[in-house]
C-alpha positions in Angstrom: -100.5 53.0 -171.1 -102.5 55.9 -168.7 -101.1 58.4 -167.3 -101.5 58.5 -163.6 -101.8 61.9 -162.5 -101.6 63.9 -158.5 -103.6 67.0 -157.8 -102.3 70.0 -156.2 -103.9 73.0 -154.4 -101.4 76.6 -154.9 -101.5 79.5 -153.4 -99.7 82.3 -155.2 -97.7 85.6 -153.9 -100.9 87.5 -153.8 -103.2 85.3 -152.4 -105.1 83.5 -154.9 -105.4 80.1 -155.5 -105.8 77.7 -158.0 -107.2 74.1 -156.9 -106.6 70.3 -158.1 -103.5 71.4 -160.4 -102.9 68.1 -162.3 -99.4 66.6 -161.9 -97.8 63.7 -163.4 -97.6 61.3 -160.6 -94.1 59.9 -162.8 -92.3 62.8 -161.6 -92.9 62.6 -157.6 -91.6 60.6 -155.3 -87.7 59.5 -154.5 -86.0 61.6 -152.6 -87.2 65.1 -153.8 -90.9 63.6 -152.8 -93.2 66.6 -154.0 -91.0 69.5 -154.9 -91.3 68.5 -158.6 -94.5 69.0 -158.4 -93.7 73.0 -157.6 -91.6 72.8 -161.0 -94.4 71.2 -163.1 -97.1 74.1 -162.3 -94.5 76.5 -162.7 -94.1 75.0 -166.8 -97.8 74.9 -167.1 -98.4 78.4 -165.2 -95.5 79.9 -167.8 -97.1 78.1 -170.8 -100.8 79.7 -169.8 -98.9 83.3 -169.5 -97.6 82.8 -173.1 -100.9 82.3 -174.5 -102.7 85.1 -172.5 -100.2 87.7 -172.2 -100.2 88.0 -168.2 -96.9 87.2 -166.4 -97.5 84.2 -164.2 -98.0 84.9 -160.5 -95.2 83.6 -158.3 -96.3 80.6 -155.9 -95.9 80.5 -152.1 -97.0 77.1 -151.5 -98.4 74.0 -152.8 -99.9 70.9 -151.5 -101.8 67.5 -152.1 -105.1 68.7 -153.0 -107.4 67.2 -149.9 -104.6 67.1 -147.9 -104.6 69.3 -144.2 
């Protein structure tokens, strides 16, 4: 089976931004849509902080990468 996967543009607190974050697409949809999606990069932002020894940055916003 493949894994189906949504990319995501963030912008964090101070103003960066990171561009077509991978999300699996399993966990949007219903009735939280794409909040999960918030959830998701936070794991994988805390996961990267582990390994490099900065604290992850907090996000303002995300969206649909491509998306206005």
């Amino acid at each position: 089976m493949r894994t189906e996967y949504v990319l995501f543009d963030v912008v964090y607190e101070d103003g960066s931004q990171r561009s077509n974050r991978k999300v699996d697409a399993s966990l949007l949809g219903g009735l939280d849509g794409d909040e999960p999606a918030r959830t998701a990069i936070m794991d994988q932002d805390r996961e990267i902080s582990q390994k490099s020894g900065m604290p992850p940055l907090a996000i303002k916003s995300i969206k649909r990468s491509g998306k206005k």
